[in-house]
C-alpha positions in Angstrom: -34.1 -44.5 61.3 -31.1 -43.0 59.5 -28.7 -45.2 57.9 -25.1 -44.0 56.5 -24.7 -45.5 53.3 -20.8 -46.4 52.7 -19.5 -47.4 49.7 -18.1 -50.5 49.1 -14.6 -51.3 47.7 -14.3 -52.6 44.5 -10.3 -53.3 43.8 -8.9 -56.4 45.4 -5.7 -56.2 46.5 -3.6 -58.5 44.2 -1.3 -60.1 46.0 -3.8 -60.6 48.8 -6.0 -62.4 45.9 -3.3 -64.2 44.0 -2.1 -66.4 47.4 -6.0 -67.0 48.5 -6.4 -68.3 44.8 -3.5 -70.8 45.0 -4.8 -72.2 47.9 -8.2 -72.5 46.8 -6.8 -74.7 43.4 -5.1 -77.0 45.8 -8.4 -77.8 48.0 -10.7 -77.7 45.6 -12.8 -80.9 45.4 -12.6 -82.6 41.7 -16.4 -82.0 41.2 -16.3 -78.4 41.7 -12.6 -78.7 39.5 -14.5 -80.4 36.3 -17.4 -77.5 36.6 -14.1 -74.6 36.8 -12.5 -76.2 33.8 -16.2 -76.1 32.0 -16.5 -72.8 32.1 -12.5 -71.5 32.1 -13.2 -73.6 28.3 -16.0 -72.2 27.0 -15.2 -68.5 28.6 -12.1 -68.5 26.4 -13.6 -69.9 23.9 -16.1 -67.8 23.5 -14.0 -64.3 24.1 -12.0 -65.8 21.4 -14.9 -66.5 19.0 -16.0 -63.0 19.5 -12.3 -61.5 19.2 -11.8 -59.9 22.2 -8.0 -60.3 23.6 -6.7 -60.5 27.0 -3.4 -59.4 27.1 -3.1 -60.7 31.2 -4.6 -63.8 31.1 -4.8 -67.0 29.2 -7.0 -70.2 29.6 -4.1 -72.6 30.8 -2.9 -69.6 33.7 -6.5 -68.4 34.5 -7.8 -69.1 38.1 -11.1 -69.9 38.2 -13.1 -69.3 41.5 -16.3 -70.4 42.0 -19.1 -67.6 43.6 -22.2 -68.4 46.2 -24.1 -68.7 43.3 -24.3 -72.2 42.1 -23.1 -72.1 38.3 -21.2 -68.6 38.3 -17.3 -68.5 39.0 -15.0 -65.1 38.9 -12.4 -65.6 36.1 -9.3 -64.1 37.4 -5.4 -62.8 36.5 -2.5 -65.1 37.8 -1.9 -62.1 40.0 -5.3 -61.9 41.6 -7.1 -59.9 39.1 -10.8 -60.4 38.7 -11.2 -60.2 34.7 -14.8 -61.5 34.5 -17.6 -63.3 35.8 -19.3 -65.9 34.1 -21.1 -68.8 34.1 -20.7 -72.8 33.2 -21.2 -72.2 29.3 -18.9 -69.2 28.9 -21.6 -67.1 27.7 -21.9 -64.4 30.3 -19.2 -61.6 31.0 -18.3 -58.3 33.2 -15.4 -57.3 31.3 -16.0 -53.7 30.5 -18.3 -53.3 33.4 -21.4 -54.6 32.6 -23.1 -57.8 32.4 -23.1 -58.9 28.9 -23.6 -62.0 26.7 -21.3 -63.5 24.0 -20.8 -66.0 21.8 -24.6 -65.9 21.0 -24.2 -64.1 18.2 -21.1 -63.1 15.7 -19.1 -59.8 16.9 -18.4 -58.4 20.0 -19.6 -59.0 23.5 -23.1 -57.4 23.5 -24.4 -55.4 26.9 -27.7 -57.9 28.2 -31.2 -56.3 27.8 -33.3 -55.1 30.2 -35.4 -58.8 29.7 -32.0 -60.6 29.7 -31.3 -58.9 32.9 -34.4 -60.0 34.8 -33.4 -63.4 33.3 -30.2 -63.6 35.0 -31.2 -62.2 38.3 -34.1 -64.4 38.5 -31.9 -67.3 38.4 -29.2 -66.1 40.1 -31.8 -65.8 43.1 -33.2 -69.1 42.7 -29.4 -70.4 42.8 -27.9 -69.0 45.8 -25.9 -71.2 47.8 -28.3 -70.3 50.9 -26.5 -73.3 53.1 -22.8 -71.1 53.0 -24.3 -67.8 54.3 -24.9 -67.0 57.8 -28.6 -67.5 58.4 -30.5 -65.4 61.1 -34.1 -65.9 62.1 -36.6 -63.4 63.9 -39.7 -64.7 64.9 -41.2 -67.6 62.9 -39.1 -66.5 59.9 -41.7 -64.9 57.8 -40.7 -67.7 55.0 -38.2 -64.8 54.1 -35.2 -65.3 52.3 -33.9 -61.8 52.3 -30.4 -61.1 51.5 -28.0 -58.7 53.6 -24.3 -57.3 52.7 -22.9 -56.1 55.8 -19.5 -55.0 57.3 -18.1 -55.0 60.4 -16.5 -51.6 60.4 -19.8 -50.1 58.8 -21.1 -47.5 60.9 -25.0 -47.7 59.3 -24.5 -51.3 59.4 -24.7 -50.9 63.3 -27.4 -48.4 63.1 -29.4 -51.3 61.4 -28.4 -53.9 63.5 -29.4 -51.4 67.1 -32.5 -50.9 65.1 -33.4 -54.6 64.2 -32.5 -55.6 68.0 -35.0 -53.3 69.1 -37.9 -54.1 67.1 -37.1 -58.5 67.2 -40.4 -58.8 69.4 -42.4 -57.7 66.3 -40.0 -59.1 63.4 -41.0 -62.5 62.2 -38.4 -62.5 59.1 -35.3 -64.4 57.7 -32.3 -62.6 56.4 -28.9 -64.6 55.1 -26.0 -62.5 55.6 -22.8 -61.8 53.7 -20.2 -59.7 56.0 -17.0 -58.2 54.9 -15.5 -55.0 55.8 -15.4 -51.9 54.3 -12.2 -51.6 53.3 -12.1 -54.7 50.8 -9.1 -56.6 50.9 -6.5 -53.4 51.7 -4.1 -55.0 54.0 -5.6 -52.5 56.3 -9.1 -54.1 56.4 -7.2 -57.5 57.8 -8.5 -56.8 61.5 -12.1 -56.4 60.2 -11.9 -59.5 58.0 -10.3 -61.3 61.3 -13.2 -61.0 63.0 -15.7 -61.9 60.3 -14.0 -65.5 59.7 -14.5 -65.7 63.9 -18.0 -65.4 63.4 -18.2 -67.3 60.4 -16.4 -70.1 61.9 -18.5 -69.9 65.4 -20.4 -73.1 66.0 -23.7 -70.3 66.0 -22.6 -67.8 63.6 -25.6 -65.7 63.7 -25.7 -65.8 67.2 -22.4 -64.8 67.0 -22.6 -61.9 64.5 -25.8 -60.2 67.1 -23.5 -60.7 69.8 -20.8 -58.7 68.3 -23.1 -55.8 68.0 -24.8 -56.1 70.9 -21.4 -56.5 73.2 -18.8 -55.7 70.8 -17.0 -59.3 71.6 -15.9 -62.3 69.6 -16.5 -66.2 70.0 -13.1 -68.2 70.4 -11.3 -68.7 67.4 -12.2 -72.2 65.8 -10.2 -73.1 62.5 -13.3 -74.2 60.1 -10.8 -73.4 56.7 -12.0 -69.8 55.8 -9.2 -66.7 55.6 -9.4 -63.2 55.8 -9.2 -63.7 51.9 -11.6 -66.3 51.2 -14.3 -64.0 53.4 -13.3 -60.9 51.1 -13.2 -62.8 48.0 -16.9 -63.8 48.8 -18.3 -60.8 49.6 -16.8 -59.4 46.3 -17.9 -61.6 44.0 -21.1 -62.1 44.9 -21.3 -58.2 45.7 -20.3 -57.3 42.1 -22.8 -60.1 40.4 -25.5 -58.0 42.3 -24.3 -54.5 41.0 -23.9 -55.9 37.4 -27.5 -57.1 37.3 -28.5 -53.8 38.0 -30.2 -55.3 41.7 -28.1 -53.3 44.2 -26.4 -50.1 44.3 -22.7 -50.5 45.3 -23.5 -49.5 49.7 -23.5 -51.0 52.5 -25.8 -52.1 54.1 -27.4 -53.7 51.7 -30.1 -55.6 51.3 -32.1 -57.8 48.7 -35.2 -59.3 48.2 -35.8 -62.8 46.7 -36.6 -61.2 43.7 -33.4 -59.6 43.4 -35.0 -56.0 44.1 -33.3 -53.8 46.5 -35.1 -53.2 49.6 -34.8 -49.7 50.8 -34.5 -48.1 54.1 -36.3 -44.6 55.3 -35.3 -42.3 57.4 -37.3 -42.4 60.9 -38.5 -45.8 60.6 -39.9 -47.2 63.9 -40.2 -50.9 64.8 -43.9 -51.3 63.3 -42.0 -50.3 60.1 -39.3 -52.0 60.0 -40.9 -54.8 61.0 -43.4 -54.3 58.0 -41.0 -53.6 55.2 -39.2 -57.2 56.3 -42.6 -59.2 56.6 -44.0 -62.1 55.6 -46.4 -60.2 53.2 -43.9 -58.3 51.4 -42.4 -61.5 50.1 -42.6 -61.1 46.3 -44.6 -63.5 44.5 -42.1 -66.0 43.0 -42.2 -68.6 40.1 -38.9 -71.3 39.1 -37.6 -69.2 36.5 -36.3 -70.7 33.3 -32.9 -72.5 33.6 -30.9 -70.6 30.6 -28.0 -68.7 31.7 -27.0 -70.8 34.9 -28.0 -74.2 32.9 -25.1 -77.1 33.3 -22.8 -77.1 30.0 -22.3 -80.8 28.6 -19.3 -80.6 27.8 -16.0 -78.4 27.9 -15.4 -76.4 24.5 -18.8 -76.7 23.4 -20.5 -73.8 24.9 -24.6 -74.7 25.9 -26.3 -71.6 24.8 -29.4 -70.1 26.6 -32.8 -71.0 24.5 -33.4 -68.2 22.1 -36.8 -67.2 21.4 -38.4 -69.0 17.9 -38.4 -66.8 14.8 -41.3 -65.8 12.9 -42.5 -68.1 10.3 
């Protein structure tokens, strides 16, 4: 088997961003508003606290978007700039391109450790909003949870899905699917992003999304609420969580264990191998991590900060 990495786009298109965030603030259920304005609170809080300044964003214009992970929002620009992600107590951040922690400690933001890391993607795993991606079962599922970023307009991403099709009699595995399209949200990747809010919205999305590569055609459009914007803006931010923890590398297809380890594809693989590297005995052995960094804040502007470990006596 011989997949064609691509790269995935990182930029989103501002304009493209800044209308889909508007929208989302309108429709937003008060719940998931109080949660936002948690974290919007103690992100700025804390930024401020450890004297870092955004010259293009400020806590009363700041859109805050909430990401398939339950607990982590993207913090974005009135103009549809993703400046950060972070979580309900302010005390994670991407700014700068990495995942780091602040307001722990005086000073700047500091880059997570290689423990902190496995912290955060632990329970990042264990909070994935499993119920709002596109589940598709081979077999008797394997008890798999297995994570898969995909596009449309991805070339290996139809190698894969020729190559799962013809090894399904021997797959008994589970992957939840996140599609996008290559291109990000360029106004030229609209098409691509058209179709995935057709499957997405299809009564049987999964059956939907293995009949697009198996036929190359599209259910009926059925209005369910998504745009091409919210389907990019998903893919992103969950996306770009993943490369910050250090899980993924930023290609397509990609996908990831319930550990948050990427599982990688070989060249030449038959059916018996794919079918092995996607079984029910290569599920890593789990245990409920710790709730630290995704734990609930109680209260806006007074940051809950992750349990830190007991000093010598």
């Amino acid at each position: 088997m011989s997949h064609h990495l691509a790269r995935a786009p990182f930029k989103p298109a501002s304009a493209i961003m800044a209308a889909l965030l508007a929208v989302a603030a309108a429709i937003a259920p008060s719940a998931a508003l109080a949660d936002q304005n948690t974290a919007r609170t103690n992100f700025f809080a804390n930024m401020q606290k450890a004297g870092v300044t955004l010259a293009d964003v400020t806590p009363a214009n700041a859109q805050v978007v909430p990401t398939q992970v339950k607990g982590m929002y993207g913090i974005y620009t009135p103009a549809g700039k993703l400046v950060s992600l972070t979580n309900d107590a302010g005390t994670i951040t991407t700014k700068g391109g990495d995942l780091s922690n602040i307001g722990l400690q005086a000073g700047k933001p500091r880059r997570m450790t290689p423990k902190q890391l496995d912290e955060v993607r632990a329970e990042v795993m264990a909070n994935l909003d499993y119920d709002k991606l596109i589940k598709i079962s081979y077999g008797n599922g394997g008890g798999r949870k297995i994570l898969m970023f995909s596009a449309v307009d991805c070339p290996g991403c139809q190698m894969l899905e020729k190559d799962l099709a013809k090894a399904a009699s021997r797959l008994n595995t589970t992957f939840y699917l996140v599609p996008s399209s290559l291109l990000g949200s360029d106004p030229a990747a609209v098409p691509a992003l058209e179709k995935v809010v057709k499957i997405r919205c299809d009564a049987n999305p999964a059956l939907a999304w293995q009949t697009f590569w198996a036929k190359r055609t599209l259910p009926q459009p059925k209005a369910c609420g998504l745009t091409t914007q919210n389907v990019q803006r998903d893919f992103y931010l969950l996306f770009h969580m993943m490369v910050t923890m250090k899980a993924i590398k930023p290609v397509v297809p990609m996908l990831v264990s319930e550990d948050g380890k990427w599982i990688r594809l070989f060249r030449d693989m038959n059916s018996t191998a794919l079918a092995s590297a996607f079984a029910a005995e290569r599920k890593p052995d789990m245990t409920a991590p710790t709730t630290q960094w995704l734990a609930a804040a109680p209260a806006a502007g007074k940051p809950a900060l992750p349990a830190q470990p007991a000093k010598a006596r």
